[in-house]
C-alpha positions, 0 to 999 in steps of 0.5 A: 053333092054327088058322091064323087064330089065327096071324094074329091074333098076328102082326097083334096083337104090336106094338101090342096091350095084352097084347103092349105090356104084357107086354113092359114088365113083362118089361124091368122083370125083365131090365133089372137083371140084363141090362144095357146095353153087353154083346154077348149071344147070344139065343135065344127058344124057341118064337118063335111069330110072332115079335114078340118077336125084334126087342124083344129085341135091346135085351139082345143089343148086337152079338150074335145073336138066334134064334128056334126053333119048331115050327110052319111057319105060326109061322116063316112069319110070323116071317120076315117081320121076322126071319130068324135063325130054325129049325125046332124042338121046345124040348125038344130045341134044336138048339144046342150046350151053352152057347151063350147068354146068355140064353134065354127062354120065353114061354107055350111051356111051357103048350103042351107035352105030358106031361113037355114042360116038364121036358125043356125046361127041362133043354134051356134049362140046357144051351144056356145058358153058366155064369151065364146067364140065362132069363126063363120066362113060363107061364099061371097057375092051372089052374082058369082054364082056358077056351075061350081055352086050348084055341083056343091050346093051352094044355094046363097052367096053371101056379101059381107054386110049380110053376113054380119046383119045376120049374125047379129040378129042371132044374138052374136057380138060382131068382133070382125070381118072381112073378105078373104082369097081377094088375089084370086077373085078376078082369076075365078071371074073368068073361070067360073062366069066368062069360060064356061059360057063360050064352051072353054071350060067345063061347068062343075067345081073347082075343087077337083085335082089339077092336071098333072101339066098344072100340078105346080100351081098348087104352091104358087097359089097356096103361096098367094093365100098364105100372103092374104093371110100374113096380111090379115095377121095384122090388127084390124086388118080387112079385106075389101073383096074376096071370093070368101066373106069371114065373120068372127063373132062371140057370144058375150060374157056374163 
């Protein structure tokens, strides 16, 4: 990722619709099985800018929170809001077996390289103690590749059956899945295959601010992922499409 790209995460993180969105739908997975009242120790792997680190705090009561990545400029950033931080690769976390309670992912593992998705997952089972939790977030469908995945990075979409295979191999126990920003997906059809390709628009990330004629967008759509998330509140419900596939898996009690 280029260092602008960097900087339009950093600047974007808290109050951007994908990031406000994709958080609530997270907290509409995790709340039930991370409760409130318990001090759990955390780790983001691949903590990239670094706007997840303090939302995520909400789940660790009095325990710690840490962020690893490989990128310096990624660390850099982080630093400015967080400081439990370390250089790392996710496939090869520097921490003891069994040390979280839950770890999570988001959108690392589409970054990694060949088998990079496997080993770190094996690594998230390591680290994670008898009964913990991870909350894996990847890009889906590897036909909706576009410029947008190689301005960030992303080497491999995921479908959700993939995803789950995978970290069952790792030795994880699949506890849910689903698809998640489903409202969306035919809107990024179009902006990221169909536009681009008669010259309409520009090929590179979404994840750039919106023009000042658009800015009111940002609540409507923030609106759109916060409903998904009220959905995905409910037991046992999943989504059957999405521009996101999200497992949420455990290491299994002794």
């Amino acid at each position: 990722m280029r260092a602008s790209d960097y900087a339009d995460l950093h600047a974007l993180e808290a109050h951007f619709w994908w990031f406000e969105g994709m958080r609530a739908i997270t907290a509409a997975i995790l709340d039930p099985v991370c409760p409130a009242g318990r001090d759990r120790a955390i780790l983001d792997a691949g903590c990239g800018a670094g706007g997840n680190l303090s939302w995520l705090g909400r789940y660790a009561g009095t325990g710690p929170v840490v962020g690893i990545d490989l990128a310096p400029i990624a660390l850099g950033l982080s630093r400015e809001r967080h400081r439990k931080l370390g250089q790392a690769s996710v496939t090869a976390l520097p921490f003891a077996g069994e040390t979280f309670d839950l770890v999570t992912s988001f959108d690392v593992l589409s970054q990694l390289p060949g088998p990079g998705g496997t080993d770190a997952l094996r690594e998230v089972h390591r680290t994670l103690r008898p009964g913990g939790v991870a909350f894996i977030r990847v890009a889906a469908y590897p036909w909706m590749r576009s410029g947008h995945d190689i301005a960030l990075t992303v080497r491999r979409r995921y479908s959700l059956a993939e995803l789950t295979a995978e970290v069952g191999r790792a030795g994880l126990h699949v506890v849910r899945a689903t698809y998640a920003n489903s409202a969306l997906l035919p809107v990024a059809v179009i902006r990221r295959l169909i536009l681009p390709r008669v010259g309409l628009v520009a090929p590179g990330s979404d994840v750039r601010p919106l023009p000042r004629r658009l800015r009111g967008l940002n609540r409507a759509l923030t609106g759109v992922l916060r409903a998904e998330a009220r959905f995905l509140g409910r037991p046992g419900a999943r989504l059957p499409a999405g521009l996101s596939a999200i497992c949420l898996a455990a290491r299994e009690a002794r």
